[in-house]
N, C-alpha and C positions, 0 to 999 in steps of 0.2 A: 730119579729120572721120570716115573710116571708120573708123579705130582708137578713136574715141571713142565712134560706136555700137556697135562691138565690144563694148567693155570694156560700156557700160552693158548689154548684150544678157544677156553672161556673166553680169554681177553679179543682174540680174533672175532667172536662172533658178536661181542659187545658193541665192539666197534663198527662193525657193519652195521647194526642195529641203526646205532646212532644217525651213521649218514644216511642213512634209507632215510631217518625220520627229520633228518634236516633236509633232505632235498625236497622230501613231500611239501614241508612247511615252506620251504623258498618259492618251488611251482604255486601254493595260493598266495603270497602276498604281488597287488602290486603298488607300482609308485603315483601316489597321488602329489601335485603344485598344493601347497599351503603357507598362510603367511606367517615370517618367520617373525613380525609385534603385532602388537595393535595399530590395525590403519586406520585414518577418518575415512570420510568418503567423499570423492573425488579426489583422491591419491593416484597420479602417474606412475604403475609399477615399474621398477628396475628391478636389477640382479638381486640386490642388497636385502631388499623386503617381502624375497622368496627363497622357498626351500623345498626339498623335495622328501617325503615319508612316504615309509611304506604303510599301503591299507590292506585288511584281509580283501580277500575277494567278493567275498559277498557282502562287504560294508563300502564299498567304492560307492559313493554317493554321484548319481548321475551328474553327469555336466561336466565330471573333474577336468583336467590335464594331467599328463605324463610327464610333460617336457617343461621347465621354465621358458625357454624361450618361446614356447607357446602363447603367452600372458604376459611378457613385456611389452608396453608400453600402453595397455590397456587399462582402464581409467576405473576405480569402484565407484558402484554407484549408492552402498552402504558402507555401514562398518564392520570392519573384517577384525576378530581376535588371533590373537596369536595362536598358531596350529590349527586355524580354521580350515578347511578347504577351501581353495579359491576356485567357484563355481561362472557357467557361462555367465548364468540369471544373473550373478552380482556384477560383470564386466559391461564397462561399454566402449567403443570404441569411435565414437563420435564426442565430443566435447570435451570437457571438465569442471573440475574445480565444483565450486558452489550450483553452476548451472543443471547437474547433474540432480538436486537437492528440489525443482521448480516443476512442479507438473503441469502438463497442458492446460491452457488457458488462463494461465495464473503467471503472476510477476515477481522478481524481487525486486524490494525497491528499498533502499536505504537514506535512513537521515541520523544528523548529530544531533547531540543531546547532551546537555550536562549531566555531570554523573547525579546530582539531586535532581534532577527532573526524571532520571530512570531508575530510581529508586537503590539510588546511591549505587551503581554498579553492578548491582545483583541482579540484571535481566542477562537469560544465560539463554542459550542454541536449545529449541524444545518450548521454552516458557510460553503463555501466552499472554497478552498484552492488550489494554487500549488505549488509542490514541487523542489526548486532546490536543485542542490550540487554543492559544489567544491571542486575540487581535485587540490593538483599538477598535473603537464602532467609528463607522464612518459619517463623517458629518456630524461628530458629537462636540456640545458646546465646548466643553472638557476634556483637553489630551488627558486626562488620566479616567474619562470612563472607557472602561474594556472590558471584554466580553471573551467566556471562556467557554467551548464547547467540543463533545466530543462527536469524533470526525470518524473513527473506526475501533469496534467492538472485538474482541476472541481472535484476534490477531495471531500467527504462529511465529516466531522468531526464530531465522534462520541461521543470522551470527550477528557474534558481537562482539567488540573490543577495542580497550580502548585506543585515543590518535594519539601521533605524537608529533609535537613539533622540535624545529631545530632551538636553541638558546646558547648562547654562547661555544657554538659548533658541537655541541650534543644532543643527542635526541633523548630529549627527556619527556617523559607521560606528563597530558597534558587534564585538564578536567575535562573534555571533551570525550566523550562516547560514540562511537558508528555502529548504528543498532541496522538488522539489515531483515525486512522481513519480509509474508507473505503474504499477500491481496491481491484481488483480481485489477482487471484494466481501470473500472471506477474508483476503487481503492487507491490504485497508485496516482491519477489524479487528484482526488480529495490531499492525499498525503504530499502531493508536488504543490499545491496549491496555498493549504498550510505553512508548509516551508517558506514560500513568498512572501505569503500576508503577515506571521506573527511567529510566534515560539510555540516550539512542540512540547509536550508530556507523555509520558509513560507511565501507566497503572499496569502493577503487576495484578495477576487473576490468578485461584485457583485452578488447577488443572482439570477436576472435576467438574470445573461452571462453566456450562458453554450456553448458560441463558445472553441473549440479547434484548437490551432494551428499546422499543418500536419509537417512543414517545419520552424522550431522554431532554428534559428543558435544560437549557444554557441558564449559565449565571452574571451578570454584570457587576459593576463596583459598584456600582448604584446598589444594588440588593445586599451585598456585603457589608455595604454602610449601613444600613437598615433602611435601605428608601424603598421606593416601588421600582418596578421597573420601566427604562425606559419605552414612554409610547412608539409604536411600531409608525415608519411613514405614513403616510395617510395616500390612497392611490383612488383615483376620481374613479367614480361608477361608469359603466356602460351607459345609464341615460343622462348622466350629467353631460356627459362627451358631447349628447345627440339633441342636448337642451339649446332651444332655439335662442337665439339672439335678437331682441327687438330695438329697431334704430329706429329713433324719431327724426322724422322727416320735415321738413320746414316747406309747408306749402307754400308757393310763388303769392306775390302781391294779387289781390285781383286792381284788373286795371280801372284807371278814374274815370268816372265818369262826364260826358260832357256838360257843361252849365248849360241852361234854357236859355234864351234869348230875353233880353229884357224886352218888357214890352211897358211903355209908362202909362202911365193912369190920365186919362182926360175928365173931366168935370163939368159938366156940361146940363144948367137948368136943373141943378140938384142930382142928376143921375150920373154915376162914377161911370167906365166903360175905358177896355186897356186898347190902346191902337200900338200897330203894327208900326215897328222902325223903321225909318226913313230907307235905307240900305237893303231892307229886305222885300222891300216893295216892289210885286213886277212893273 
């Protein structure tokens, strides 16, 4: 009987023990939002792509939430791993999608591209890139001289993948590529302008090389052939412009003059001597 209150004695205080020591541990965790995969960014959050864990108390990284419906329908503006917290800094609540991706004063601006012109489909979100064209030259004696040059350096690439068209009522991948990148206002001109005139290319770059080149010469078909390259217009000088014109002038007849008046020869005793015409005599 004493070993039996014994043991119950023990077991009663054990057990208090324990809930003491779990209630302490419950009072510091609290409940932080985290995401329950991997999100891209600019992901429209729902229910689905959150979850709620508990964090000690003194690890609760500022900015959290408590609540999911805190952070529904808020928009990341990076990428969130799985069990991340879902912090203010990362939410936005204005836009989306890719927009999200374009900092002030800069553009996306997207063009197609066959998959060999961008380096067979290996240009990936992050890489950097640059851009040539080619055009015909204009006014060349020859549709097949053209001219190939580049138009934008260390480019950043913000998506890509590839289009598809419909064929036989399926959407099958197409060789076409929509690469979609980063440049400022002049950039994305130069790049719209491209597009109009001629065909684009894509050179993949190290990540490490963000040299650009100032003085980047263009190449022609002419040079490839091994000729020279074509002469540049030729554009008149400022004093050719202002180079006088001299017009020759046809001066007027001068006018005839009147004949003298005959006057005939008389002979007279060996001495010649002209007298004056009868008509003119007063």
């Amino acid at each position: 009987m004493v070993a039996v209150v014994l043991g119950l004695g023990a077991a009663t205080v054990v057990f208090a023990v324990l809930n003491s020591a779990r209630s302490v541990q419950t009072r510091d965790l609290v409940p932080v939002v985290v995401a329950n995969s991997d999100l891209t960014f600019g992901t429209k959050l729902d229910q689905s792509q959150l979850r709620v864990v508990n964090f000690p108390k003194e690890s609760v990284p500022e900015g959290s939430y408590a609540e999911i419906d805190s952070v529904i329908g808020h928009t990341t503006k990076i990428f969130l791993a799985a069990r991340e917290p879902v912090l203010r800094a990362k939410l936005s609540t204005v836009g989306g999608g890719l927009s999200m991706r374009v900092p002030s004063s800069m553009r996306a601006s997207s063009v197609d591209v066959k998959l060999a012109s961008s380096v067979s489909g290996f240009v990936l979100p992050g890489d950097r890139v640059d851009v040539l064209v080619t055009i015909d030259r204009p006014g060349a004696v020859s549709m097949n001289d053209a001219v190939t040059r580049t138009i934008l350096q260390n480019v950043e690439v913000l998506a890509s993948g590839p289009k598809t068209e419909q064929k036989d009522r399926e959407d099958k991948p197409s060789d076409i590529q929509t690469v979609t990148l980063l440049v400022d206002p002049e950039g994305a001109e130069r790049l719209a302008l491209g597009m109009h005139e001629g065909k684009i290319h894509l050179t993949l770059r190290n990540p490490e090389d963000a040299d650009t080149l100032a003085n980047l010469a263009s190449v022609s078909t002419r040079q490839i052939l091994g000729g020279s390259a074509a002469p540049e217009p030729r554009t008149s000088s400022p004093a050719a412009s202002r180079r006088v014109v001299q017009k020759s002038v046809t001066a007027p007849p001068a006018a005839a003059r009147e004949p003298e008046p005959y006057k005939p020869s008389v002979i007279r005793g060996g001495k010649v001597s002209e007298q004056e015409p009868v008509n003119d005599r007063k």
